[in-house]
VEXLOMI-955613 format. One record per residue (C-alpha): residue number from 1; x negated, y, z negated. Coordinates in Angstrom, 1 decimal. Layout:
N
<seq->NUM, xx->X, yy->Y, zz->Z>
...
***
This chain:
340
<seq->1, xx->156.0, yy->-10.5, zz->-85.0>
<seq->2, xx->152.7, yy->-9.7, zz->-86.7>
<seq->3, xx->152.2, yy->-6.8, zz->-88.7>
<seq->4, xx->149.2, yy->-5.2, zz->-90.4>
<seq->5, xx->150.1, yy->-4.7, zz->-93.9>
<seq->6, xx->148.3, yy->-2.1, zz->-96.9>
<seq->7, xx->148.8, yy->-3.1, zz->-100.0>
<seq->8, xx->146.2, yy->-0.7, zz->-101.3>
<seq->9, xx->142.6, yy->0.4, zz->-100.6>
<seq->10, xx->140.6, yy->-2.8, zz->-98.9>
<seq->11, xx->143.8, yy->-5.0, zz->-99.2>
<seq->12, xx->145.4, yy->-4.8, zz->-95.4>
<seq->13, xx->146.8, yy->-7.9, zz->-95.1>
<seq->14, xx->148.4, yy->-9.5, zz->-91.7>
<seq->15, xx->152.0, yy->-11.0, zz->-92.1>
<seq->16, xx->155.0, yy->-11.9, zz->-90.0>
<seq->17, xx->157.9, yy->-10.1, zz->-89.9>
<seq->18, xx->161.0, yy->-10.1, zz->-88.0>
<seq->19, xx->161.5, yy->-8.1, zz->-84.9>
<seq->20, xx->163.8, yy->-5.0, zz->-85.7>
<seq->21, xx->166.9, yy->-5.3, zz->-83.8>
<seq->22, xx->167.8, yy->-1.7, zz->-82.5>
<seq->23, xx->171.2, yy->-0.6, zz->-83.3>
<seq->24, xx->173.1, yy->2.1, zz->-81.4>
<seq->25, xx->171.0, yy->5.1, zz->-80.2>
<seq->26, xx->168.0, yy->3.5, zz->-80.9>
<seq->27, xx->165.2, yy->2.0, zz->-79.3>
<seq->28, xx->162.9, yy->-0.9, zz->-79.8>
<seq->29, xx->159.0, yy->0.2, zz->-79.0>
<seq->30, xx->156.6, yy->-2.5, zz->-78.0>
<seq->31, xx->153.4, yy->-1.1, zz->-79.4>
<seq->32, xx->150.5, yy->-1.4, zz->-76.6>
<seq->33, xx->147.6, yy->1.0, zz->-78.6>
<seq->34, xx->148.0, yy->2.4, zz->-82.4>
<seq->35, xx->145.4, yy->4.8, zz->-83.5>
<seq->36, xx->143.9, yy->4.8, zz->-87.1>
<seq->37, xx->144.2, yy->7.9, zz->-88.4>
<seq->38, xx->142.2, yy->9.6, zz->-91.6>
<seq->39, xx->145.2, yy->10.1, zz->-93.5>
<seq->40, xx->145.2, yy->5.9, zz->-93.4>
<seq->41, xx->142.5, yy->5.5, zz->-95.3>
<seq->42, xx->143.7, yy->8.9, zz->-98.0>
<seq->43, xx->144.3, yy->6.1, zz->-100.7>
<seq->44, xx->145.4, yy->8.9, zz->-103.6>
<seq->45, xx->147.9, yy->9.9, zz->-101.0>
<seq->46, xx->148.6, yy->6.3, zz->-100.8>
<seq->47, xx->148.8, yy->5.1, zz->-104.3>
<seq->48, xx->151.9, yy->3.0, zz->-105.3>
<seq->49, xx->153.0, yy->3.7, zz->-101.9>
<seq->50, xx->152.6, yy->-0.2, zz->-100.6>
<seq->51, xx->152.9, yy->-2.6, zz->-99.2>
<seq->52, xx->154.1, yy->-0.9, zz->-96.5>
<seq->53, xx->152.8, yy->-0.7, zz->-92.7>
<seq->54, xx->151.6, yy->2.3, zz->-91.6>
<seq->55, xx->150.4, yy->3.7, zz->-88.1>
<seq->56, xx->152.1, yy->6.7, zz->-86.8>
<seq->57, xx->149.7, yy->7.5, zz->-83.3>
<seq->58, xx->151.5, yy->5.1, zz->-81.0>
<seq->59, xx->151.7, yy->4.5, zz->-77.8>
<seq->60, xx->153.6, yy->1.3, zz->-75.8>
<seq->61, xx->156.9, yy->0.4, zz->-74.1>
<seq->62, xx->160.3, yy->0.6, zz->-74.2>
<seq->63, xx->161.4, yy->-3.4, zz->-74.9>
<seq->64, xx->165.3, yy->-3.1, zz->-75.7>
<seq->65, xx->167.6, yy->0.4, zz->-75.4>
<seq->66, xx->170.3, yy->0.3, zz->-77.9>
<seq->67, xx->174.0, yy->1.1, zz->-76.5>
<seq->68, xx->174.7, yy->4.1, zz->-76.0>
<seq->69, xx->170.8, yy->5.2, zz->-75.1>
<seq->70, xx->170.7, yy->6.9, zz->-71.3>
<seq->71, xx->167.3, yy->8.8, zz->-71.3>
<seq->72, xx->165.4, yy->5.8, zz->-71.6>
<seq->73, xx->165.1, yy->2.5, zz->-70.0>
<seq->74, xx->163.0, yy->-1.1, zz->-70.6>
<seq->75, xx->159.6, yy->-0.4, zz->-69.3>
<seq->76, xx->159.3, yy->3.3, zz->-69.6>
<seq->77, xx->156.2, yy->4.1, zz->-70.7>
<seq->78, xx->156.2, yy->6.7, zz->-74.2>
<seq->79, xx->154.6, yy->7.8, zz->-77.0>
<seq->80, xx->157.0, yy->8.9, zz->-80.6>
<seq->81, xx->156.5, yy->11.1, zz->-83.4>
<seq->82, xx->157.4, yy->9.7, zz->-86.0>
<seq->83, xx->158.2, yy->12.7, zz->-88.2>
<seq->84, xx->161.1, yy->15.0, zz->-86.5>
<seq->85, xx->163.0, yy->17.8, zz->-87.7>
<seq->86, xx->166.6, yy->18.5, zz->-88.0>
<seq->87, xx->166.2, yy->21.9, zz->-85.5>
<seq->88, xx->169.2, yy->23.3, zz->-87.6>
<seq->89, xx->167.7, yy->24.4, zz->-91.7>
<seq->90, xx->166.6, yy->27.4, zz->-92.9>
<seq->91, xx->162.8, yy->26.4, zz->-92.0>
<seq->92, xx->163.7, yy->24.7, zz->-88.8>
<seq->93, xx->165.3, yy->28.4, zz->-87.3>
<seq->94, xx->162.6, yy->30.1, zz->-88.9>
<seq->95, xx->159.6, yy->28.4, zz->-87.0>
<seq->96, xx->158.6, yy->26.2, zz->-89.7>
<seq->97, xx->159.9, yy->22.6, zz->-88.6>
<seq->98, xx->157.3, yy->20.8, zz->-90.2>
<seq->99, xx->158.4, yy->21.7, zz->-93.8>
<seq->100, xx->161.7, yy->20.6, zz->-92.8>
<seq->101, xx->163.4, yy->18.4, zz->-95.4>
<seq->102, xx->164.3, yy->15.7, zz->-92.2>
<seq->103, xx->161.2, yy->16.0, zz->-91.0>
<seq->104, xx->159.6, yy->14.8, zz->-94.3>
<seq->105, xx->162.1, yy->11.9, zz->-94.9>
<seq->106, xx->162.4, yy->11.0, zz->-91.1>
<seq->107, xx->160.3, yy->7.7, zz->-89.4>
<seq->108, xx->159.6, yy->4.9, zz->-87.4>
<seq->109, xx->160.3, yy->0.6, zz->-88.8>
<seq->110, xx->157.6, yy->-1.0, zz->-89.7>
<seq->111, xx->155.0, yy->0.8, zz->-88.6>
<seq->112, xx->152.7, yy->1.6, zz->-85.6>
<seq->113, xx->150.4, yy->-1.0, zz->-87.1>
<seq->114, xx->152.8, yy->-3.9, zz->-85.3>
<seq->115, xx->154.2, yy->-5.2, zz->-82.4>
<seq->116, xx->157.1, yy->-3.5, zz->-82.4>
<seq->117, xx->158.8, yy->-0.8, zz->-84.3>
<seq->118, xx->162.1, yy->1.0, zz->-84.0>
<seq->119, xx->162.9, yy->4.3, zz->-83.2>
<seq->120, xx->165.8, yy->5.5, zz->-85.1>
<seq->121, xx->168.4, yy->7.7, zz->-83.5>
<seq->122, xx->167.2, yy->11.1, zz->-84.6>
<seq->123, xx->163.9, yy->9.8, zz->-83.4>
<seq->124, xx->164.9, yy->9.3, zz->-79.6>
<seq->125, xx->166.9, yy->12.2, zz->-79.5>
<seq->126, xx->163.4, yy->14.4, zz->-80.4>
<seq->127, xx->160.4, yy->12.5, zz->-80.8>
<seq->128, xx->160.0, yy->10.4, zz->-78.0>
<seq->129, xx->157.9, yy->11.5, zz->-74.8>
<seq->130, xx->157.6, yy->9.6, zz->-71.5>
<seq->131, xx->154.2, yy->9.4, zz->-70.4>
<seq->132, xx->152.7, yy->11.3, zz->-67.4>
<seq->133, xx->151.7, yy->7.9, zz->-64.8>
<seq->134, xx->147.9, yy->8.3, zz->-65.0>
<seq->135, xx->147.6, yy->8.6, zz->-68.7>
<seq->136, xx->146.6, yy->5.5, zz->-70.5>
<seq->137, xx->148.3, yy->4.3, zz->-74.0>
<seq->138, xx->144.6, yy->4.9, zz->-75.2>
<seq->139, xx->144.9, yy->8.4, zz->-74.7>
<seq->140, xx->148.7, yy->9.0, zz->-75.2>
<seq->141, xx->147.6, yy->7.8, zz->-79.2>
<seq->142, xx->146.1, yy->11.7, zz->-79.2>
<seq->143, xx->149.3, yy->13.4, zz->-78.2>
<seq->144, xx->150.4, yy->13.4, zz->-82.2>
<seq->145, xx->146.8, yy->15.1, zz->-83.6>
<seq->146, xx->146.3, yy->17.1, zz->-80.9>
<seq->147, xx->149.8, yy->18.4, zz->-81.6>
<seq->148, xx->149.0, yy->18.5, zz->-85.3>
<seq->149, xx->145.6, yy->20.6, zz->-84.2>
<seq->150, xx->147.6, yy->22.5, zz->-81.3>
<seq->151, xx->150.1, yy->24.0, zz->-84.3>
<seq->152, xx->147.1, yy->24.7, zz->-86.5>
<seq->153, xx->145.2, yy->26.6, zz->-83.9>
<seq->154, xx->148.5, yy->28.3, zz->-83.4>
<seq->155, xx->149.6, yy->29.4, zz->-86.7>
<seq->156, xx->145.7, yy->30.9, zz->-86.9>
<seq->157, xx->146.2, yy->32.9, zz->-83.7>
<seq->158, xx->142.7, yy->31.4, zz->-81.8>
<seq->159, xx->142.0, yy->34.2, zz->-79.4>
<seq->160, xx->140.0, yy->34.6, zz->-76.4>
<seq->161, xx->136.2, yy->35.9, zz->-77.6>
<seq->162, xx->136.8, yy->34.7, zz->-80.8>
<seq->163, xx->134.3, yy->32.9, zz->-82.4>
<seq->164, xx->134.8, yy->29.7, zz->-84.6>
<seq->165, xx->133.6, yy->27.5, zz->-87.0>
<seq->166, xx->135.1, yy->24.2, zz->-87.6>
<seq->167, xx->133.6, yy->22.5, zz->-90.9>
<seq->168, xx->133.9, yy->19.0, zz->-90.8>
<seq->169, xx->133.5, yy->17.1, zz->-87.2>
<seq->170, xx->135.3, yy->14.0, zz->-87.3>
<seq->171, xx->138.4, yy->13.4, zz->-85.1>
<seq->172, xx->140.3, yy->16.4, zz->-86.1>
<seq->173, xx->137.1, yy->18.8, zz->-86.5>
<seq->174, xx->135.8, yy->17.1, zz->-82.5>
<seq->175, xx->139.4, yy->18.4, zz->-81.4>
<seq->176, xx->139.5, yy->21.4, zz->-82.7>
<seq->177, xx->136.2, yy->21.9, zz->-81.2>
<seq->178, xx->137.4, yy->21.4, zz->-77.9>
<seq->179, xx->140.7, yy->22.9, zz->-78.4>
<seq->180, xx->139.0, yy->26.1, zz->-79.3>
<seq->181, xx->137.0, yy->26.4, zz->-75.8>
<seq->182, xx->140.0, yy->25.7, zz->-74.3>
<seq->183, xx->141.9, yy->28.5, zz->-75.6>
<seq->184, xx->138.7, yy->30.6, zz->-74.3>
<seq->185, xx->136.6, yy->31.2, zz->-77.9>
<seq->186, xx->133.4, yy->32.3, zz->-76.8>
<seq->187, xx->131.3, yy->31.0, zz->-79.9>
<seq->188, xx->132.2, yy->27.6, zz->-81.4>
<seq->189, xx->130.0, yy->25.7, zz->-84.1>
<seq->190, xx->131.0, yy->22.5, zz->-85.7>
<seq->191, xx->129.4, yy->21.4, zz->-89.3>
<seq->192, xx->129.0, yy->17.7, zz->-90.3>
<seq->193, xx->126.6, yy->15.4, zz->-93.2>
<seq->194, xx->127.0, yy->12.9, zz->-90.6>
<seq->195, xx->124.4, yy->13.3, zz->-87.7>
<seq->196, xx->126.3, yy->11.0, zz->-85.3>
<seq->197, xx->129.4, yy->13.4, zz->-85.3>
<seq->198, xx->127.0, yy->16.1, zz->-85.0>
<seq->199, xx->126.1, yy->14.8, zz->-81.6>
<seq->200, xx->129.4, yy->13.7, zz->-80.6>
<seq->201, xx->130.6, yy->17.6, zz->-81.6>
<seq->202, xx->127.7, yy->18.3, zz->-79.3>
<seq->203, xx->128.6, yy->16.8, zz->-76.7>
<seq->204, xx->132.0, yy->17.8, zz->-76.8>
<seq->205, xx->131.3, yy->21.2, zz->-76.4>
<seq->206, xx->130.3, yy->22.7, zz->-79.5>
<seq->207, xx->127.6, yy->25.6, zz->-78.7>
<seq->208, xx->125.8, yy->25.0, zz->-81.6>
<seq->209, xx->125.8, yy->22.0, zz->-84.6>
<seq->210, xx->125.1, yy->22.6, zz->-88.2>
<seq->211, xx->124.3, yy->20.4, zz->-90.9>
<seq->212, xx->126.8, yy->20.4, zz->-93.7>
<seq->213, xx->123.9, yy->20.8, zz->-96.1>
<seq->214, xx->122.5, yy->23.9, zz->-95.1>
<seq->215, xx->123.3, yy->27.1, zz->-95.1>
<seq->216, xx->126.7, yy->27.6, zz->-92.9>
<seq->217, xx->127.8, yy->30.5, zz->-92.8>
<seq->218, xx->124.0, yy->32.2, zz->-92.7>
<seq->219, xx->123.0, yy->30.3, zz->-89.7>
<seq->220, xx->126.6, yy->31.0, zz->-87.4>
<seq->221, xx->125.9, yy->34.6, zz->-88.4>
<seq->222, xx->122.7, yy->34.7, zz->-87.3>
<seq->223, xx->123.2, yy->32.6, zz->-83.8>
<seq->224, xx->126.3, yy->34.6, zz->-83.6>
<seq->225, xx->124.8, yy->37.6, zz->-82.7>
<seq->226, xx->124.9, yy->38.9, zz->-86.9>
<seq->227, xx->128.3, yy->38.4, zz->-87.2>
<seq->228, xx->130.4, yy->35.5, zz->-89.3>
<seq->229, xx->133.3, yy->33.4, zz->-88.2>
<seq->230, xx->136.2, yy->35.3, zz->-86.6>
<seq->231, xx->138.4, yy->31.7, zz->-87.5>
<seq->232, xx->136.9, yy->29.0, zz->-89.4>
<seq->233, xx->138.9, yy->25.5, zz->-89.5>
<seq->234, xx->138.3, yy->23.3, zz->-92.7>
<seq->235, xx->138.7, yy->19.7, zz->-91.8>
<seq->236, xx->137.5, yy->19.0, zz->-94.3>
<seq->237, xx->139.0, yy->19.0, zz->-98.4>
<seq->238, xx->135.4, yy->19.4, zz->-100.1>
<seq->239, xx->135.3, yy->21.7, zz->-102.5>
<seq->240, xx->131.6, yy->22.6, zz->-100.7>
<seq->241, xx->133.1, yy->23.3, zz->-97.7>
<seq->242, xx->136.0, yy->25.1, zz->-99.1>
<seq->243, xx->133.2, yy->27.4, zz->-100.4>
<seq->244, xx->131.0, yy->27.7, zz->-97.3>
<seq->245, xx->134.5, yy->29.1, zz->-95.6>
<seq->246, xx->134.9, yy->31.8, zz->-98.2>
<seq->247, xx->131.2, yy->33.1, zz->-97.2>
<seq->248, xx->131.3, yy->32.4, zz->-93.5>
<seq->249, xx->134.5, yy->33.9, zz->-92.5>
<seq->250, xx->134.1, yy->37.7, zz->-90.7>
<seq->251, xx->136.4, yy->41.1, zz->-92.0>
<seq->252, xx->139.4, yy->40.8, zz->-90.5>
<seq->253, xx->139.1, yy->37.2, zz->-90.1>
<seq->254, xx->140.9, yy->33.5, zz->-91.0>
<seq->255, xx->140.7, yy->30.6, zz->-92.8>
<seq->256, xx->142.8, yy->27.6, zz->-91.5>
<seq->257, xx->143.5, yy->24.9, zz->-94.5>
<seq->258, xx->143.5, yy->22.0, zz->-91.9>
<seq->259, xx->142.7, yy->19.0, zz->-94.4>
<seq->260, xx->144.2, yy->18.1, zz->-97.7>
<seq->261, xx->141.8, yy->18.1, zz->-100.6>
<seq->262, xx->141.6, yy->15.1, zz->-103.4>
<seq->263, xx->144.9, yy->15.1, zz->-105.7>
<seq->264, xx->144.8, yy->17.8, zz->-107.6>
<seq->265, xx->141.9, yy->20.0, zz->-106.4>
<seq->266, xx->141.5, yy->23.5, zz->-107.6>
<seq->267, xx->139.2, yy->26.0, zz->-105.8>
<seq->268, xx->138.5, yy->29.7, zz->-107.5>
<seq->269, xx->139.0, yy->32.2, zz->-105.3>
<seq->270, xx->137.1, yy->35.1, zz->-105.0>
<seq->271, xx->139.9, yy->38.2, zz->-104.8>
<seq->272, xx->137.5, yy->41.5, zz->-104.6>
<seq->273, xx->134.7, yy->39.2, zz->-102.4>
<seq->274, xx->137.3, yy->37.6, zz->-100.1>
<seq->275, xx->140.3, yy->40.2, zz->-99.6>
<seq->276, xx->140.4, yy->43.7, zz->-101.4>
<seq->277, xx->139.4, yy->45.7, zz->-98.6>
<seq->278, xx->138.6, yy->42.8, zz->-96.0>
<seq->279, xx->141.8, yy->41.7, zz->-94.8>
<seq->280, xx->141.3, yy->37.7, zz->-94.5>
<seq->281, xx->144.4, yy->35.9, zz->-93.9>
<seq->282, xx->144.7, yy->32.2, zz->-95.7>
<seq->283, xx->147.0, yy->29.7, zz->-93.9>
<seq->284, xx->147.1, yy->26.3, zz->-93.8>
<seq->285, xx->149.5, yy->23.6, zz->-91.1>
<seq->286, xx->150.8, yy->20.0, zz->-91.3>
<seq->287, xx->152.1, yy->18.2, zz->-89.1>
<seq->288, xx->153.8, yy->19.5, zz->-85.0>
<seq->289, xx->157.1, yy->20.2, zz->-83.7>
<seq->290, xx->158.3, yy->18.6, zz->-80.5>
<seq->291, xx->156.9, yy->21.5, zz->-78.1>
<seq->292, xx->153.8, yy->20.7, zz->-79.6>
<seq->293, xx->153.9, yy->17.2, zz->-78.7>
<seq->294, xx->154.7, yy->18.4, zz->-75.4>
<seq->295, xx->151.8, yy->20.6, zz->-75.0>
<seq->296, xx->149.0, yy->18.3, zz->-76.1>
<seq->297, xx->149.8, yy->16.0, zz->-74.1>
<seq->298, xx->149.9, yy->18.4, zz->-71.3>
<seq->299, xx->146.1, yy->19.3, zz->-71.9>
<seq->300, xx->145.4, yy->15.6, zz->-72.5>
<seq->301, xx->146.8, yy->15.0, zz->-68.7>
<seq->302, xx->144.5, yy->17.9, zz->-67.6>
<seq->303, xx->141.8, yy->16.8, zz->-69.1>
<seq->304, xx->141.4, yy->20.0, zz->-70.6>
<seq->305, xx->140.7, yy->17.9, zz->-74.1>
<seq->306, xx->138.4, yy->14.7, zz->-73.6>
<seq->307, xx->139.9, yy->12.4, zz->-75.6>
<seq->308, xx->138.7, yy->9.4, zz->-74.0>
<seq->309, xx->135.5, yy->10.4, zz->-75.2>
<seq->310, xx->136.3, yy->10.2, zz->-78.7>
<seq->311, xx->137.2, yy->6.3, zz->-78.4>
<seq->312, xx->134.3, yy->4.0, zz->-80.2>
<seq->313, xx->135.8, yy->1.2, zz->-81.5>
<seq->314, xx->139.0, yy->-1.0, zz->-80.5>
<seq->315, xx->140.2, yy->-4.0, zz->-82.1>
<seq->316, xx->143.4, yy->-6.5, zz->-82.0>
<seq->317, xx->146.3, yy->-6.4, zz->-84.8>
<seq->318, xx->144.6, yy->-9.1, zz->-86.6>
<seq->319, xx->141.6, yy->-7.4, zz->-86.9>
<seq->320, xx->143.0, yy->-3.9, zz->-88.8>
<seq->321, xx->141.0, yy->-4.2, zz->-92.1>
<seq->322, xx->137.9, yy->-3.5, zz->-89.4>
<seq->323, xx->139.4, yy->-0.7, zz->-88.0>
<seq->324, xx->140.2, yy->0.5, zz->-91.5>
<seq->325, xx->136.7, yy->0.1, zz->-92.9>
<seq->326, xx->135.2, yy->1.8, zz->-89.9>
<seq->327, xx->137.4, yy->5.0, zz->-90.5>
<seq->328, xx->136.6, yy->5.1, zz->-93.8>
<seq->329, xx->132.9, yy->4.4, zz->-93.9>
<seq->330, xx->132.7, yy->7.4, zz->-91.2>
<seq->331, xx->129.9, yy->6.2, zz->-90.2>
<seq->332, xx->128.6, yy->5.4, zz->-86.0>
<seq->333, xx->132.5, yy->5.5, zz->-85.3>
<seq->334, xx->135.0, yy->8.3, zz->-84.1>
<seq->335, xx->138.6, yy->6.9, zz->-83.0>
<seq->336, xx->139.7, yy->3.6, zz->-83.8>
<seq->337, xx->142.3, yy->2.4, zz->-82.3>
<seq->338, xx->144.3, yy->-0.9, zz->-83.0>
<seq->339, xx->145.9, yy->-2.8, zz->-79.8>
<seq->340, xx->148.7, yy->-5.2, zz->-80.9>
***
């Protein structure tokens, strides 16, 4: 089979590789849709890493069952995590799965960036979720960041006639955006330096857009009827916009650390400004658990979250290194997604 291969930043390269054989309790996944996610192109994160094939927003088939595997069957359509917890550590019982040592050493072979991958056992036992009939692979590639954004939006509390600002409107800051309105926040704004996400955040319900450049967290006060953010949502690791959430966030209020920053990044925090006396809470998430999973793609079947919407570019395995370069320009582009 093919494969799309990073070997570094601007070197994806596409081989052959054998077909993974399954073994017991496992499954071999014939990818039909792989999305490119921002993380893919995080090259520090990356560095010394490769080669390696990455891709972990699939979507496909079931090809071959391994003995022993009863819950699914050639055919059956599912998306995977490929990150699961062991359900059984100190974190895991305590709410946090995603800082479970399992979940951080748990995955998918290759990659979704190939024709196939296996799904270890640990994998089919919790990460693997047949798809409703109507939902496309296309949109099943969302079920894993909408989970990721479902957790965050969790862990912050988003309440009912709270109002939000999410700094930073690519794919994650766009689903927050709509995640938010679902969950019934009355006042949403979105923040970009890029004017075509500012229209897509726009048109993805967003009651009002700001350029990154100005002044944030003055102009949602002021179009928020003279108050600041009750939740603001960094998508973003810029120390800028790191800053423009210490001003914009209300008393009372919170600040949800979606994005990594760059290796190493300090930020000084204002104590007296920020907390004595005002109560802001400081949290950050990574990653979902499998209820998560479960939920997004319950408001992806709904609708309730247009992800179809989000789709601009989609190219064949061979042509990855486009795909790539798209995301990382962020440029006139929102999802890519690669279709083996």
């Amino acid at each position: 089979m093919q494969v799309a291969k990073y070997y570094g930043a601007h070197d994806i390269r596409i081989e052959e590789m054998p077909v993974p054989e399954p073994g017991p309790g496992e499954i071999l996944m014939r990818i039909r849709a792989s999305g490119i996610c921002g993380s893919d192109v995080m090259h520090w994160y990356r560095a010394g890493r490769g080669p390696l094939v990455l891709g972990h927003e699939v979507a496909g088939e079931v090809a071959v069952v391994g003995t022993g595997v009863e819950k699914f069957k050639p055919g059956d359509r599912i998306a995977a995590a490929h990150h699961v917890p062991c359900n059984t550590c100190h974190y895991c019982l305590n709410g946090h799965h995603t800082v479970c040592d399992t979940l951080r050493s748990t995955n998918f072979y290759p990659g979704g960036f190939a024709g196939f991958v296996r799904l270890p056992v640990i994998n089919v036992d919790r990460g693997v979720f047949p798809l409703p009939d109507a939902m496309s692979f296309e949109e099943a590639t969302f079920i894993e960041p909408l989970a990721c954004v479902y957790r965050g939006q969790r862990i912050a509390g988003t309440k009912p006639g709270q109002s939000v600002l999410v700094i930073g409107s690519g794919i994650a800051g766009l689903l927050h955006i709509q995640l938010a309105k679902t969950l019934g926040a009355s006042f949403v704004a979105g923040t970009d330096i890029n004017r075509y996400r500012l229209e897509a955040a726009a048109g993805l319900g967003a009651d009002v857009t700001v350029p990154a450049e100005d002044d944030v967290p003055e102009i949602f006060k002021k179009l928020n009827k003279g108050r600041p953010a009750d939740l603001v949502i960094l998508t973003s690791g810029a120390e800028g916009a790191i800053k423009q959430a210490f001003r914009a966030v209300d008393r009372g209020g919170t600040i949800l650390f979606f994005a990594p920053a760059g290796k190493g990044a300090t930020v000084p925090l204002p104590i007296n400004d920020l907390f004595w006396r005002n109560e802001i809470t400081l949290t950050s998430s990574y990653a979902a658990n499998y209820q998560e999973h479960v939920i997004a793609m319950e408001f992806i079947r709904q609708n309730k979250v247009n992800v179809n919407a989000m789709i601009t570019h989609r190219f064949p395995l061979a042509e990855t290194a486009k795909g790539f370069q798209l995301v990382e320009q962020a440029g006139d582009s929102l999802k890519v997604i690669i279709e083996p």
